[in-house]
Biopython code that builds the backbone (N, CA, C, O; Angstrom):
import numpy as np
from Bio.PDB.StructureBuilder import StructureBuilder

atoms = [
    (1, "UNK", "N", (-62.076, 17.901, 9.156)),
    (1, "UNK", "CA", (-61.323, 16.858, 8.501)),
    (1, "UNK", "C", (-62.110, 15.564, 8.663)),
    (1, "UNK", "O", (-62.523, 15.213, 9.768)),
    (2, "UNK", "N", (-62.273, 14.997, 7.774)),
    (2, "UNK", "CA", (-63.327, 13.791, 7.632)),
    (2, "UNK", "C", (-62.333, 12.910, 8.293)),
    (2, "UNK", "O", (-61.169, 13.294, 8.408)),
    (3, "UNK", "N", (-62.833, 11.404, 8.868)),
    (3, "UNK", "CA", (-62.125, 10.513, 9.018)),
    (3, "UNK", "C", (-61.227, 9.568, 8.198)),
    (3, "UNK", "O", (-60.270, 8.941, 8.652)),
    (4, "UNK", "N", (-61.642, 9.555, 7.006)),
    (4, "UNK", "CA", (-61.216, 9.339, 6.239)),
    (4, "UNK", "C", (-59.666, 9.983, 5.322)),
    (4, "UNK", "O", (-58.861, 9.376, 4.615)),
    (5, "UNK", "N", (-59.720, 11.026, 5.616)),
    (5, "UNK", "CA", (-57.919, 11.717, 5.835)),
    (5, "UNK", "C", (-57.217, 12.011, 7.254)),
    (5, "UNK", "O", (-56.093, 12.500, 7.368)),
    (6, "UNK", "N", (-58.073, 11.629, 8.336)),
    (6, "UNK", "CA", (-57.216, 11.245, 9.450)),
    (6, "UNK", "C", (-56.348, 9.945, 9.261)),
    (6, "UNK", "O", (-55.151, 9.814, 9.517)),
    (7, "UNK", "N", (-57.261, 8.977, 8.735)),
    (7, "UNK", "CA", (-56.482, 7.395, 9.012)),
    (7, "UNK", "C", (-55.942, 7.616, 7.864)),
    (7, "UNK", "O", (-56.212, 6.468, 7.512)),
    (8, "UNK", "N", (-55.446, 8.024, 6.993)),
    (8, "UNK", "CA", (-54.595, 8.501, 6.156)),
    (8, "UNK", "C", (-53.467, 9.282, 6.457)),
    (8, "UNK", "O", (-52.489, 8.886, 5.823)),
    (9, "UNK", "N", (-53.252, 10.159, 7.124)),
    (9, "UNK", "CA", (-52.609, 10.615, 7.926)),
    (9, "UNK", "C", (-51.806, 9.974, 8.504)),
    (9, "UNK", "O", (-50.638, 9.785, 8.165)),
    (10, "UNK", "N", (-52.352, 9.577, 9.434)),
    (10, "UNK", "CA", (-52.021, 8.832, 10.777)),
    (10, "UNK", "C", (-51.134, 7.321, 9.998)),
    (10, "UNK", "O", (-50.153, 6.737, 10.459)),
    (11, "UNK", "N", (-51.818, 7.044, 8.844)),
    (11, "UNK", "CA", (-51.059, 5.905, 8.200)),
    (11, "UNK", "C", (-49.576, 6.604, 7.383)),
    (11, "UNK", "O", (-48.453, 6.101, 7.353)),
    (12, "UNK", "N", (-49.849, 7.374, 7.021)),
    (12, "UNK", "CA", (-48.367, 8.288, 6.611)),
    (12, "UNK", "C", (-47.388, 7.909, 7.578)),
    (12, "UNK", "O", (-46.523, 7.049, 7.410)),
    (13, "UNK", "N", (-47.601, 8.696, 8.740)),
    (13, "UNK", "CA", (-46.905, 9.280, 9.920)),
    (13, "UNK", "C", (-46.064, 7.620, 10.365)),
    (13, "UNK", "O", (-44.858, 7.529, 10.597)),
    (14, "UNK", "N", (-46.879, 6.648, 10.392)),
    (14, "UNK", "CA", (-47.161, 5.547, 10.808)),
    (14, "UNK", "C", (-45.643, 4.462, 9.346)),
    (14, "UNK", "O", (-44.704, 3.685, 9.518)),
    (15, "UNK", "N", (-46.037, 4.852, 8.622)),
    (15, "UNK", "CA", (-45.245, 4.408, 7.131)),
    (15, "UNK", "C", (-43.582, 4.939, 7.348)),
    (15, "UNK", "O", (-42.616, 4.197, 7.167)),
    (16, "UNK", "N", (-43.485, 6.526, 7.814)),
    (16, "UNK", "CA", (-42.426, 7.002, 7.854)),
    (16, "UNK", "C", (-41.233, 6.143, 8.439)),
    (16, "UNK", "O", (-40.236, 5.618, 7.944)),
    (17, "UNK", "N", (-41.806, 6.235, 9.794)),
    (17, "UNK", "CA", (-41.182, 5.496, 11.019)),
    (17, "UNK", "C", (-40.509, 3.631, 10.718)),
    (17, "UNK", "O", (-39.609, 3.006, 11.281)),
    (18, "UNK", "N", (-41.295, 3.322, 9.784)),
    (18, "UNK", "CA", (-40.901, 1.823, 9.393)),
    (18, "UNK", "C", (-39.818, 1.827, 8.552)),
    (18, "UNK", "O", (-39.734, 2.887, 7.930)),
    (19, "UNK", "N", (-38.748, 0.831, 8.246)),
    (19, "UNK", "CA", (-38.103, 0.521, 7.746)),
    (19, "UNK", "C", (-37.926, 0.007, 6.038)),
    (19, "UNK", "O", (-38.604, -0.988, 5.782)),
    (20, "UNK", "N", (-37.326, 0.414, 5.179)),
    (20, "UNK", "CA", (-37.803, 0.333, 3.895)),
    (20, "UNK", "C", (-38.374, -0.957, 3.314)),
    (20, "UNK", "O", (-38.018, -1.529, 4.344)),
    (21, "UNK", "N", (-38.890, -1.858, 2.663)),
    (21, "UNK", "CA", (-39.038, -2.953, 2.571)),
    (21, "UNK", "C", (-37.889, -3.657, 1.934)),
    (21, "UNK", "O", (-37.457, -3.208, 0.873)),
    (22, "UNK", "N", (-37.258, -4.894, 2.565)),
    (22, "UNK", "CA", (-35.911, -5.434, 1.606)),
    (22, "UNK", "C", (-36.098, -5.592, 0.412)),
    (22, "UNK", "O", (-36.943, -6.150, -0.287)),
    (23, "UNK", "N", (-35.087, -4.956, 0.247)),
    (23, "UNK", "CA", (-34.495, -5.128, -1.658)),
    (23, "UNK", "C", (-33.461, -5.956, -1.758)),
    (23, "UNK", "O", (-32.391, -5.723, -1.195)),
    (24, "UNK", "N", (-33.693, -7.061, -2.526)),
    (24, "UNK", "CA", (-32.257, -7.515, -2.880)),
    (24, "UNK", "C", (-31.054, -7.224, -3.508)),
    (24, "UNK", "O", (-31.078, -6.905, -4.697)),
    (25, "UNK", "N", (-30.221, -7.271, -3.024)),
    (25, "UNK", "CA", (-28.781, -6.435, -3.241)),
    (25, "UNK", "C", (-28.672, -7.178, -4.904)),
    (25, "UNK", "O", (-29.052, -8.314, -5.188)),
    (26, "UNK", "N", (-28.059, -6.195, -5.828)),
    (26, "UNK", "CA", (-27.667, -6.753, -7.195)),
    (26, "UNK", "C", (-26.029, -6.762, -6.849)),
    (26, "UNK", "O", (-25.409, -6.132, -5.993)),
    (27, "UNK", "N", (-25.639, -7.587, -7.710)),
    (27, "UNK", "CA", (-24.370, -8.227, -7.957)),
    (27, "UNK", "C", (-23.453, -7.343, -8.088)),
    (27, "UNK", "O", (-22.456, -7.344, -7.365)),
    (28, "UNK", "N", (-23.711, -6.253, -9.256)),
    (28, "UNK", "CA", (-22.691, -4.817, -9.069)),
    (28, "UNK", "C", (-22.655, -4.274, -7.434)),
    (28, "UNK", "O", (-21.598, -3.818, -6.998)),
    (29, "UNK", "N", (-23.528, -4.330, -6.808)),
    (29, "UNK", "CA", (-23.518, -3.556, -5.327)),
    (29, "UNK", "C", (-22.475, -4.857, -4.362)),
    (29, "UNK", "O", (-21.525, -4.633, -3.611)),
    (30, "UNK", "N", (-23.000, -5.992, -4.686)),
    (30, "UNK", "CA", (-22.276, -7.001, -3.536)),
    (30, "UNK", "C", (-20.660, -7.209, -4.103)),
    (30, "UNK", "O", (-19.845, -7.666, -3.302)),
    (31, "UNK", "N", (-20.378, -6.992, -4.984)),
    (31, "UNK", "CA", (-19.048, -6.810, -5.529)),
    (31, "UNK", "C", (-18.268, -5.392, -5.008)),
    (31, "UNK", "O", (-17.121, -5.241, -4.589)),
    (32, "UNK", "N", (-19.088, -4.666, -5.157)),
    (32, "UNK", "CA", (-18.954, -3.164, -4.392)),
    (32, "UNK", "C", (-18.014, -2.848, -2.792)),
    (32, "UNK", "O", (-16.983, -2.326, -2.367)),
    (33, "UNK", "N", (-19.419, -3.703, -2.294)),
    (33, "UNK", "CA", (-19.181, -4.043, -1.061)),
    (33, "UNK", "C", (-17.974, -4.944, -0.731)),
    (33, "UNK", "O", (-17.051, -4.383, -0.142)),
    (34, "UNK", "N", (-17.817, -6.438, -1.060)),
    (34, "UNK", "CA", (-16.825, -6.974, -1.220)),
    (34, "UNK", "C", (-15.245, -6.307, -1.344)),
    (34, "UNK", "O", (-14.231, -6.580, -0.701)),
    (35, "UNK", "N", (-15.396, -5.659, -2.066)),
    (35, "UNK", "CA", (-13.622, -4.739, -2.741)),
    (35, "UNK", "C", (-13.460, -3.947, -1.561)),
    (35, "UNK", "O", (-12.390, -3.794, -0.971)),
    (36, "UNK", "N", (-14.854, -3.317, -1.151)),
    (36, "UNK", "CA", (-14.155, -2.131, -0.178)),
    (36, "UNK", "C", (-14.294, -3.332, 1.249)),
    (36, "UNK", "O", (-13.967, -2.520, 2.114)),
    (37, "UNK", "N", (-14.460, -4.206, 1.778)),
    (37, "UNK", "CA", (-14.561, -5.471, 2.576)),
    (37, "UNK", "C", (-12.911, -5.556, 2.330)),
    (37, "UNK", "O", (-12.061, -5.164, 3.130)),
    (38, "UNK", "N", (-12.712, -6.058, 1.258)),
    (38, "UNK", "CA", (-11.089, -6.279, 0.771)),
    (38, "UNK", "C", (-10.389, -5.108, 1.395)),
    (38, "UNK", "O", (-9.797, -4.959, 2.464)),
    (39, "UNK", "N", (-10.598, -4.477, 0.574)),
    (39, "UNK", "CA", (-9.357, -3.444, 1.047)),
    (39, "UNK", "C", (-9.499, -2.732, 2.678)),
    (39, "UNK", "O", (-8.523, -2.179, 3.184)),
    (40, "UNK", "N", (-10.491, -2.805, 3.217)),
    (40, "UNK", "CA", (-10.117, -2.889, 4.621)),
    (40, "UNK", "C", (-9.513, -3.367, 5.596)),
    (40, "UNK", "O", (-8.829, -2.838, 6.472)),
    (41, "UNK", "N", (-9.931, -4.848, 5.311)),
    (41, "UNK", "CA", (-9.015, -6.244, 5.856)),
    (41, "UNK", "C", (-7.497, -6.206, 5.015)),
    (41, "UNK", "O", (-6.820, -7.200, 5.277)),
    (42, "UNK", "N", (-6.975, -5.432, 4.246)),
    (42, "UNK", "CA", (-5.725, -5.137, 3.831)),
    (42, "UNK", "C", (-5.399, -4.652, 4.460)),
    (42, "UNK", "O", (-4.472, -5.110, 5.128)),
    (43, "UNK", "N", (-6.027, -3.073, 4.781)),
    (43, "UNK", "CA", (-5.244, -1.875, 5.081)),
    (43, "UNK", "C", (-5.213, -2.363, 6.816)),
    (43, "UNK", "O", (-4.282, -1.915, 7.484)),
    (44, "UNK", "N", (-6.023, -3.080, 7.355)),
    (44, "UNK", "CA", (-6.266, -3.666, 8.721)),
    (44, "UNK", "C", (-4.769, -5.227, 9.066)),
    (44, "UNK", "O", (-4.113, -5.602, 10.037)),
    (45, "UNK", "N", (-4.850, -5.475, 8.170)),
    (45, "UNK", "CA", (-3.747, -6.683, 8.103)),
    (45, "UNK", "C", (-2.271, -6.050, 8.325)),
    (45, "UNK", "O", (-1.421, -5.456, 7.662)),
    (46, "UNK", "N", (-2.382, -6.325, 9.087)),
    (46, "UNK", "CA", (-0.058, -5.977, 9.127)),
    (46, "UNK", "C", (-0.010, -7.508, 9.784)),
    (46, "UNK", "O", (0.451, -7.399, 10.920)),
    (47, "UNK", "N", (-0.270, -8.658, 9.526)),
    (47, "UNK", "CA", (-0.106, -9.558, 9.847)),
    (47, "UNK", "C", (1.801, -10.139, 9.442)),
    (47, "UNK", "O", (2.517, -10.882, 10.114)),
    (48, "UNK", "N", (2.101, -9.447, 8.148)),
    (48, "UNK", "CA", (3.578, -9.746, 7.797)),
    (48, "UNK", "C", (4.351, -9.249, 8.941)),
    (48, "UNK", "O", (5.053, -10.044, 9.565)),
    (49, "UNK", "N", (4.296, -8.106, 9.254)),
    (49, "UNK", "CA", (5.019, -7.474, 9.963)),
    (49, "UNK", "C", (4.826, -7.527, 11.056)),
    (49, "UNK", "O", (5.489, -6.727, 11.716)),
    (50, "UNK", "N", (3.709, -8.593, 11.964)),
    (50, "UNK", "CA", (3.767, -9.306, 13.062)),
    (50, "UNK", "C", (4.669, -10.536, 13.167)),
    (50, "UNK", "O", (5.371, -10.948, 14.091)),
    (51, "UNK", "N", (4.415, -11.030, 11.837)),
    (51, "UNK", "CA", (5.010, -12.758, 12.018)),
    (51, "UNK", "C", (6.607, -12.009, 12.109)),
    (51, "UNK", "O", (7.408, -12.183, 13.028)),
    (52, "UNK", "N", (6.738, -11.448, 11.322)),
    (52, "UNK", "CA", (8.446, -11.071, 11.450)),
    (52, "UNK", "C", (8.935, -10.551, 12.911)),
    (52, "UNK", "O", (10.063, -10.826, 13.320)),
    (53, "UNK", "N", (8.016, -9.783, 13.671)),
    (53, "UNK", "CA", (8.403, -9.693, 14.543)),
    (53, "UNK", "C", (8.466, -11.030, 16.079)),
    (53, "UNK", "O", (9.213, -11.168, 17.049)),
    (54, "UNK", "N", (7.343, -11.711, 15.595)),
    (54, "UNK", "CA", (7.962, -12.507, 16.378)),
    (54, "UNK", "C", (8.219, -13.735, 15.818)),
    (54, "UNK", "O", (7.995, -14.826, 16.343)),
    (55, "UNK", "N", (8.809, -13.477, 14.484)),
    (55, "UNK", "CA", (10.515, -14.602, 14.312)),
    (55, "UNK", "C", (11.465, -13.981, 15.148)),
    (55, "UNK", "O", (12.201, -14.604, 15.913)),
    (56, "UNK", "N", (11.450, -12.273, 14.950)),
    (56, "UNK", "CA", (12.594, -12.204, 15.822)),
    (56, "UNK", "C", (12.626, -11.915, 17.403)),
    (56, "UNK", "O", (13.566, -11.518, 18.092)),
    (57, "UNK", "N", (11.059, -12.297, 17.831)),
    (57, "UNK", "CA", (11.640, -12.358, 19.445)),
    (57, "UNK", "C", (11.550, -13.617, 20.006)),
    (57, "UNK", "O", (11.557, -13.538, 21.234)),
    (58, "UNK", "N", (11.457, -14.912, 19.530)),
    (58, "UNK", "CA", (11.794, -16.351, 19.095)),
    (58, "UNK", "C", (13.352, -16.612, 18.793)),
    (58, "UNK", "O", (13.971, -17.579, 19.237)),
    (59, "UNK", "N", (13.823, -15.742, 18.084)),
    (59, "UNK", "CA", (15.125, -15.560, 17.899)),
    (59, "UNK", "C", (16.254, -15.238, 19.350)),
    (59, "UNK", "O", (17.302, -15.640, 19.856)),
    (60, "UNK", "N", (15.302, -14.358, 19.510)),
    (60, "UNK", "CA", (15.878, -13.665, 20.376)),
    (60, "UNK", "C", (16.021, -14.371, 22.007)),
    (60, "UNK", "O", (16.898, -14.259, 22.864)),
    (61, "UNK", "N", (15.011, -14.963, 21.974)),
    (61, "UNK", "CA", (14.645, -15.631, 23.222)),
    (61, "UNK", "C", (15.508, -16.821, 23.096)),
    (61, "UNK", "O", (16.462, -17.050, 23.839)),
    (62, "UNK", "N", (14.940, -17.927, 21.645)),
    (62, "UNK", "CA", (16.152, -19.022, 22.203)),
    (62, "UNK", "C", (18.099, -18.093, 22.099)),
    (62, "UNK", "O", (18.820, -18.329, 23.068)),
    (63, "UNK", "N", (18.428, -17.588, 21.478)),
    (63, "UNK", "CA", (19.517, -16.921, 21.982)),
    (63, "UNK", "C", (19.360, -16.750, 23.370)),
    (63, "UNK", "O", (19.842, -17.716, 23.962)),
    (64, "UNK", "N", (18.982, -16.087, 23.966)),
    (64, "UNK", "CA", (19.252, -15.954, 25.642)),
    (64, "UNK", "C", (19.158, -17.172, 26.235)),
    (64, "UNK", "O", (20.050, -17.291, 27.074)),
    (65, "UNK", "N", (18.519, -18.044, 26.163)),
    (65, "UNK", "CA", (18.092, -19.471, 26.343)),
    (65, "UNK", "C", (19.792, -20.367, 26.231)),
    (65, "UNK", "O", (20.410, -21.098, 27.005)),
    (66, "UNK", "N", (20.051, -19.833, 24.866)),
    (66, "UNK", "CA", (21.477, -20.498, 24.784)),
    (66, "UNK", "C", (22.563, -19.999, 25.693)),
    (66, "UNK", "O", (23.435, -20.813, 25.997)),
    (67, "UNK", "N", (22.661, -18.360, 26.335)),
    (67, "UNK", "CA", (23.409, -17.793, 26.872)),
    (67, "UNK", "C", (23.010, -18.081, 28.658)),
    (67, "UNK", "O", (23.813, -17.918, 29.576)),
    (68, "UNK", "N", (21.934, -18.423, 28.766)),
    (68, "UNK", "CA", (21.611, -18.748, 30.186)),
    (68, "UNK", "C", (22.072, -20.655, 30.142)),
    (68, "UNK", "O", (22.580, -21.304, 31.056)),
    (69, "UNK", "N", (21.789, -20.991, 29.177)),
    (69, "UNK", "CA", (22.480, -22.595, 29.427)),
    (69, "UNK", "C", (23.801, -22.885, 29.576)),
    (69, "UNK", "O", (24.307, -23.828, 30.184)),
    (70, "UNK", "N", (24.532, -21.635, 28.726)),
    (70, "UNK", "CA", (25.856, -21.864, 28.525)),
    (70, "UNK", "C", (27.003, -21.410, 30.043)),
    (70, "UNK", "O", (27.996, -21.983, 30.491)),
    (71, "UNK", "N", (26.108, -19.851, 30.576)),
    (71, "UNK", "CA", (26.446, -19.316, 31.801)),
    (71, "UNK", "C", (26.217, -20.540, 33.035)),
    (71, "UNK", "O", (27.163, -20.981, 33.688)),
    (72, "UNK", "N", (24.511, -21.077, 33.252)),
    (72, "UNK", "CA", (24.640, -22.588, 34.003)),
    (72, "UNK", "C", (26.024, -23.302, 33.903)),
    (72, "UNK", "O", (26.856, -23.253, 34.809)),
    (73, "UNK", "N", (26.211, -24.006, 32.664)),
    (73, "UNK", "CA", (27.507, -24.528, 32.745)),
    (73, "UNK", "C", (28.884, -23.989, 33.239)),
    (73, "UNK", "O", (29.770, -24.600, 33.837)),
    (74, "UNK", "N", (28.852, -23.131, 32.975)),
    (74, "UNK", "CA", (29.949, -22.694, 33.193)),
    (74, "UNK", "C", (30.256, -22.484, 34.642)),
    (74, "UNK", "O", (31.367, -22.771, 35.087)),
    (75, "UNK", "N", (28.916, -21.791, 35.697)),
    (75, "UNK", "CA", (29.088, -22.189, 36.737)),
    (75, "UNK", "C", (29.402, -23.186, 37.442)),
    (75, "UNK", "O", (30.134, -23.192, 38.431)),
    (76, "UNK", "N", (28.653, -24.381, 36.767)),
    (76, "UNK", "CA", (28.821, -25.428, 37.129)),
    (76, "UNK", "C", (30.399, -26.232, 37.195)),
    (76, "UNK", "O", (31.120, -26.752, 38.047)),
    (77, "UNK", "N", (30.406, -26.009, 35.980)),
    (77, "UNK", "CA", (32.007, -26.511, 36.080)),
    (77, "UNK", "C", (33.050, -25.736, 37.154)),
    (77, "UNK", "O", (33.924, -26.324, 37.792)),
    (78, "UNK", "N", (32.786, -24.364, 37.215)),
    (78, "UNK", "CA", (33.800, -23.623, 38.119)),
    (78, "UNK", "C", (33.463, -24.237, 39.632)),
    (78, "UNK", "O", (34.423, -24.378, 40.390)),
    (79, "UNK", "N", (32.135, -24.607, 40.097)),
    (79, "UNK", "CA", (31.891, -25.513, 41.024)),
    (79, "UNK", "C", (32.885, -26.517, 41.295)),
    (79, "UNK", "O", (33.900, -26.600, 41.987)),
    (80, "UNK", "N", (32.123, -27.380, 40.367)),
    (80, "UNK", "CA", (33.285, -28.800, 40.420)),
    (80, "UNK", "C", (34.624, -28.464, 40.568)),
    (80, "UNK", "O", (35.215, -28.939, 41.539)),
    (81, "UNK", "N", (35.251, -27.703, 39.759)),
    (81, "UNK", "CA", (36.540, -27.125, 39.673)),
    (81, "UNK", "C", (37.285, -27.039, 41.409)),
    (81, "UNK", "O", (38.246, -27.656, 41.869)),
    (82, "UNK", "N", (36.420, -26.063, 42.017)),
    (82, "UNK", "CA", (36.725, -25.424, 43.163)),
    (82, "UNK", "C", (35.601, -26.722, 44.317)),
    (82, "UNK", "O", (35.194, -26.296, 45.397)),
    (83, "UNK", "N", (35.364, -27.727, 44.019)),
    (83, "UNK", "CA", (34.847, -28.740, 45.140)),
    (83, "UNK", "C", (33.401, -28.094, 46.155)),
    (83, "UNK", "O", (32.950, -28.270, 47.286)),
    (84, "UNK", "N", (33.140, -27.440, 45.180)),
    (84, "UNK", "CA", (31.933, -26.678, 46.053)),
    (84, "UNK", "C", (30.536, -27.477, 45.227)),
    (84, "UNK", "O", (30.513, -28.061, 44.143)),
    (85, "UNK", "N", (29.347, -27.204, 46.307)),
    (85, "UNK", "CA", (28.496, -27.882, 46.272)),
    (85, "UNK", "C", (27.354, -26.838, 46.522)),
    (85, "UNK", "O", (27.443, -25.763, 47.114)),
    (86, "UNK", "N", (26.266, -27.409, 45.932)),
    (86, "UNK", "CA", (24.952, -26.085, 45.912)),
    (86, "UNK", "C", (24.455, -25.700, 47.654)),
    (86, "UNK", "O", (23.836, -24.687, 47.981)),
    (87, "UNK", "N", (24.901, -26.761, 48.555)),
    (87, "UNK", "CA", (25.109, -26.452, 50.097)),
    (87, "UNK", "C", (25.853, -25.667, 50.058)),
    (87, "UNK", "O", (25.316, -24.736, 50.658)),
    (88, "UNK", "N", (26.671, -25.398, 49.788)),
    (88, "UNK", "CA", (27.883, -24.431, 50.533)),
    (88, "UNK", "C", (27.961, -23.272, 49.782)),
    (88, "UNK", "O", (28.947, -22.565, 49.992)),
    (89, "UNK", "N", (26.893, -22.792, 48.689)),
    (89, "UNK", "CA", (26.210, -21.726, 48.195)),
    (89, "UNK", "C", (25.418, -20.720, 49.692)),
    (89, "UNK", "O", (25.408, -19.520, 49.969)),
    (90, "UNK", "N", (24.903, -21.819, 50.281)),
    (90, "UNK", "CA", (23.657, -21.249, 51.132)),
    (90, "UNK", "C", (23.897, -20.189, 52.027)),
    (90, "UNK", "O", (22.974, -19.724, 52.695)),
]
sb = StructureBuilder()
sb.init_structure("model")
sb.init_model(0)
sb.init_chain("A")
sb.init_seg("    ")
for serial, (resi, resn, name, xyz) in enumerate(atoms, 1):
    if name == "N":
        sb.init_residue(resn, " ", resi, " ")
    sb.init_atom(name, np.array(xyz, "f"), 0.0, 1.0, " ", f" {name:<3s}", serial, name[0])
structure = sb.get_structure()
């Protein structure tokens, strides 16, 4: 084998291994890409059905919020009521 189809060879072998040279993407392909980009970040989005859920544990929370302020009071007053004092809790 002459040298001359070794470094030929060897430049093949050498060509394989490299990476294609960039092509610029055409407009039909980046549109392509884009839609299926889209519809991933769709099918990936349940963002509605997060916010709703926490409207309702916002909901839910100031409700208890109202039922723990309202129970406070109420202790409180049965306090006063009965002349007792957060000492005489202890």
């Amino acid at each position: 084998m002459s040298f001359a189809d070794k470094k030929l060879r060897s430049r093949q072998r050498a060509d394989q291994g490299r990476p294609p040279p960039h092509v610029p993407m055409g407009d039909q392909r980046f549109q392509q890409l884009m839609r299926a980009l889209g519809d991933a970040f769709a099918q990936a989005d349940d963002g509605a059905d997060k916010r709703r859920q926490a409207r309702e544990r916002d909901a839910q929370h100031a409700q208890w919020l109202a039922e723990r302020e309202a129970a406070i009071h109420d202790i409180v007053a049965l306090m006063r009521r009965h002349g007792l004092a957060i000492d005489d809790l202890a």
